[in-house]
N, C-alpha and C positions, 0 to 999 in steps of 0.2 A: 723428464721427472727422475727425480734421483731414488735409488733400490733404498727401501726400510729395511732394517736389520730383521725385521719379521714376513720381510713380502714373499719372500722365495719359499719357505715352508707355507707360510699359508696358500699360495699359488697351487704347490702340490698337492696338498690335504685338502684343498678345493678341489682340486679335478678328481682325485680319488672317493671324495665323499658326489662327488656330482653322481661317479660311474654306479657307486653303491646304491645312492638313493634312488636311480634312475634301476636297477638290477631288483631292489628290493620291492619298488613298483607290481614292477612283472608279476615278482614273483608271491606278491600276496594277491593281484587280479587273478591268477592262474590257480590260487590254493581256492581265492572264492568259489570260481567253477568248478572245483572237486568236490566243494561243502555237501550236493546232492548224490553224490556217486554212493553206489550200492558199499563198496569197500571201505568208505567212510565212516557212514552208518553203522556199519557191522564191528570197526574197530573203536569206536564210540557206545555200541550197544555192550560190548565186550569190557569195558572199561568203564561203563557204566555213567556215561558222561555226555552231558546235555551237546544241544550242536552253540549253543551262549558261548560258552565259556571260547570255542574257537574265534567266533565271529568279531568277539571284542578284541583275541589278539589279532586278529586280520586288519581290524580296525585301527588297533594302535602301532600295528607294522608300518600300514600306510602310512599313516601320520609320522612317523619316525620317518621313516624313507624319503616321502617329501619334503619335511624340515630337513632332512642332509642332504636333499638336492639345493633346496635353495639357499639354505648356510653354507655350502659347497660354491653355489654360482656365486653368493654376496662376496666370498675370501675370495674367487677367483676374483671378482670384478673389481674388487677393493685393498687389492694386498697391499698396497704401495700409499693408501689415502689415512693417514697420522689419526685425520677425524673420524674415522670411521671404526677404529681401534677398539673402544671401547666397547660396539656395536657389535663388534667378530665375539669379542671374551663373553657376550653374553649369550650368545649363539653359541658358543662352544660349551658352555653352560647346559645350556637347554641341551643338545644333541647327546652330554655325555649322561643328564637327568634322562633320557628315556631309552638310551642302555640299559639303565639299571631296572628301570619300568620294565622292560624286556624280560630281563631275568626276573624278576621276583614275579612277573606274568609265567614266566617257564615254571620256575620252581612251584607254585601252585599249581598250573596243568600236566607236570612232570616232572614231579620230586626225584624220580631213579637218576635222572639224567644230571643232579649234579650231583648223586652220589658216586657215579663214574668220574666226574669232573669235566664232563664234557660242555657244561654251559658255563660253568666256572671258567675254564679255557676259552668260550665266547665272549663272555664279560668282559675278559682282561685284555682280548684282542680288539672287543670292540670300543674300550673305554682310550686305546690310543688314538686312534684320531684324532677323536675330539682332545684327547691331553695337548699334541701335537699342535693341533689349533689353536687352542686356548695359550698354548706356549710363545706361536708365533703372533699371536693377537698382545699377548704382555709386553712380546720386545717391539712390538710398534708403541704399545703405550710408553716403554721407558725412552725411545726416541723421542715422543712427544714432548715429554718432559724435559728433557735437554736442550 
């Protein structure tokens, strides 16, 4: 099979969003099992804030995390396939729609945090990947087209 002008980037930003999504797993199974911890509680009682409002971002981490695993395997498994092009950009779509979903979940359970600019600096790291994606998913569509 001959290399798409888009397969090698999306190869990459596959295995990168694979390791993420797979990372991001972890680490929202592992925020679950602190949900009940005494020090939770108390920085939530202290803050004055239900345990909802975590459970939903734990919820939507996961969901994020897993859709970058397996938009991650689809570009690894499909960097190279013209038909499938189309398929990657919308996936790169979706992954970089729940970036944002991320933040503006931050920004509501943590407004300080992009007064520093600290989630601000996550958004824009986290919205390249998926850019990267959606980039290498394009140059397979204008191959296609040719």
């Amino acid at each position: 099979m001959t290399e798409t002008p888009g397969g090698k980037i999306l190869k990459i930003v596959g295995i990168i969003m694979m390791v993420f999504g797979a990372l991001g797993i972890l680490g929202a199974i592992i925020n679950f099992t602190q949900l009940g911890s005494p020090m939770v509680r108390m920085g939530l009682n202290m803050l004055g804030m239900s345990v909802a409002p975590l459970v939903i971002s734990y919820i939507i981490g996961i969901l994020s995390s897993a859709f970058s695993l397996f938009a991650g395997f689809t570009a690894f498994k499909n960097c190279e396939d013209l038909d499938k092009a189309e398929t990657l950009k919308m996936y790169g779509i979706v992954a970089a729609g729940f970036v944002v979903v991320n933040a503006i979940l931050g920004f509501i359970l943590l407004p300080s945090a992009f007064i520093g600019g600290m989630m601000i600096i996550s958004m824009i790291v986290g919205l390249v990947l998926p850019a990267l994606y959606i980039f290498g998913a394009m140059k397979n569509i204008e191959a296609k087209g040719k």
